[in-house]
C-alpha positions in Angstrom: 95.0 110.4 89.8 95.6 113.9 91.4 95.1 117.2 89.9 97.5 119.2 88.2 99.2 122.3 89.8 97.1 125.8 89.1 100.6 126.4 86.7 100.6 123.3 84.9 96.4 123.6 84.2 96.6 127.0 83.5 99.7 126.3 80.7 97.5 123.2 79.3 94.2 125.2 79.4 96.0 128.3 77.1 97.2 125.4 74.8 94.2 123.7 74.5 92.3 127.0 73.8 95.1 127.8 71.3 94.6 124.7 69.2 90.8 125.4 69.2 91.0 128.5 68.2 93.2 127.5 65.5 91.2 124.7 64.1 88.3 126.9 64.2 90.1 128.5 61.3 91.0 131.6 63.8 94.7 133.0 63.3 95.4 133.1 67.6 99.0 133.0 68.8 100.1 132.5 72.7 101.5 135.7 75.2 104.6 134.9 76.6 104.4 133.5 80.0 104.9 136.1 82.2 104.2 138.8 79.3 101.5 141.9 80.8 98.9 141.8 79.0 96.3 138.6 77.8 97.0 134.8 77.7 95.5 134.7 74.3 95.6 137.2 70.4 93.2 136.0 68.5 92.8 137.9 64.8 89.3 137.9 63.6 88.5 140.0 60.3 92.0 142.2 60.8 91.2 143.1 64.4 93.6 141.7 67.0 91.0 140.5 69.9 92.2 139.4 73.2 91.5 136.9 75.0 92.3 136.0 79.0 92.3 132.4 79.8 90.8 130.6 83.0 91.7 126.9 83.1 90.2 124.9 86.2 89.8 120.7 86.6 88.0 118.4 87.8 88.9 114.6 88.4 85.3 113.6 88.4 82.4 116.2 87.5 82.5 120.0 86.1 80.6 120.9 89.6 84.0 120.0 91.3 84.8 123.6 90.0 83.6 126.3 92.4 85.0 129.5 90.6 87.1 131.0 88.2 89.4 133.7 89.5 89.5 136.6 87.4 90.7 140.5 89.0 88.9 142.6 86.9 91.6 145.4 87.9 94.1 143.8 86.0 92.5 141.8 83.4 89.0 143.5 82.7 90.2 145.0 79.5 90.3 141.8 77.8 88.1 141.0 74.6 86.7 138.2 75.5 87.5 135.4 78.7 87.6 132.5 77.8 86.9 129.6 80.8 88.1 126.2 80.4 86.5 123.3 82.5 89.2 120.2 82.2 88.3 117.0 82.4 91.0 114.8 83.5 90.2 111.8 83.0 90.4 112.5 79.3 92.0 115.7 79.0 89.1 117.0 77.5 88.2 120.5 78.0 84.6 122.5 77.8 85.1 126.1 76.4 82.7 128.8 77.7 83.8 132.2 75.8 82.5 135.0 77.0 82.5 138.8 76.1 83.8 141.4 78.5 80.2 142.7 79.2 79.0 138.9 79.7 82.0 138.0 82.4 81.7 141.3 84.3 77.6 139.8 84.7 79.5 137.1 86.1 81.4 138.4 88.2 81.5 138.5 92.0 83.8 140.1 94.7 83.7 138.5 97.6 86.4 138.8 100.7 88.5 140.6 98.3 88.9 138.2 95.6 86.6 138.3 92.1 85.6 135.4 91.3 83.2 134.4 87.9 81.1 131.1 89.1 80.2 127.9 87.2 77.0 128.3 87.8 76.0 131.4 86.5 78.6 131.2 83.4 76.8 128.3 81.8 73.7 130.2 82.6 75.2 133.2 80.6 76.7 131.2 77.3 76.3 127.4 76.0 79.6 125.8 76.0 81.6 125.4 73.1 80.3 128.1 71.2 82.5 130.2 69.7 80.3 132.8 67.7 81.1 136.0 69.8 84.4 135.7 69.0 83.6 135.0 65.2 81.2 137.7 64.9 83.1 139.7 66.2 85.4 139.6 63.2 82.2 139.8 60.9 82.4 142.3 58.0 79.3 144.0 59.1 80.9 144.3 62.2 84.4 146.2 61.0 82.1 148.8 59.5 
């Protein structure tokens, strides 16, 4: 078995995160690729929320994953980001959904490049928890 390109994890990641979101009840619909802008629209109590997407893989533990690239300068306005560890051995993915304040605490630039690391994300949120994001859209929270 051998990884997937950084295109074809990326596309599977955003699809996966799509269906989640959707059977989470959440109305979310895809960017198109290449579109400015976020991988991800999710509506949550009549406010359009956006979410960027970071897919990476392993082939046999999460730790395999050393970082999530994410440039702030282009992407920092996002909602929420939304990292995706991929298992693939079984295609299953780990959600960790973060808020823009919780990913900038995250986030490291080093030689250049930002970077958000494993290590410090689970630290920051438990996976597969997607309350932010439905809080978010909370009545008390339109008000």
């Amino acid at each position: 078995m051998q990884k997937l390109s950084h295109q074809q994890s990326g596309n599977l990641g955003e699809v996966l995160a799509l269906a989640k979101l959707n059977s989470l009840g959440v109305a979310a619909y895809s960017s198109p690729e290449g579109a400015p802008g976020h991988d991800l629209i999710a509506v949550v109590g009549r406010m359009a929320r956006s979410i960027e997407v970071k897919t990476r893989q392993f082939l046999e533990r999460p730790t395999e994953i050393s970082r999530w690239p994410v440039d702030m300068a282009t992407k920092g306005d996002a909602d929420f980001f939304l990292f995706v560890e991929l298992d693939l051995r079984t295609l299953s993915p780990t959600f960790y959904l973060l808020t823009n304040d919780q990913a900038r605490a995250t986030h490291r630039v080093s030689k250049g490049l930002g970077n958000c690391y494993p290590s410090r994300v689970r630290k920051e949120v438990a996976a597969n928890d997607f309350t932010p994001l439905l809080v978010a859209g909370a009545p008390q929270a339109l008000s």
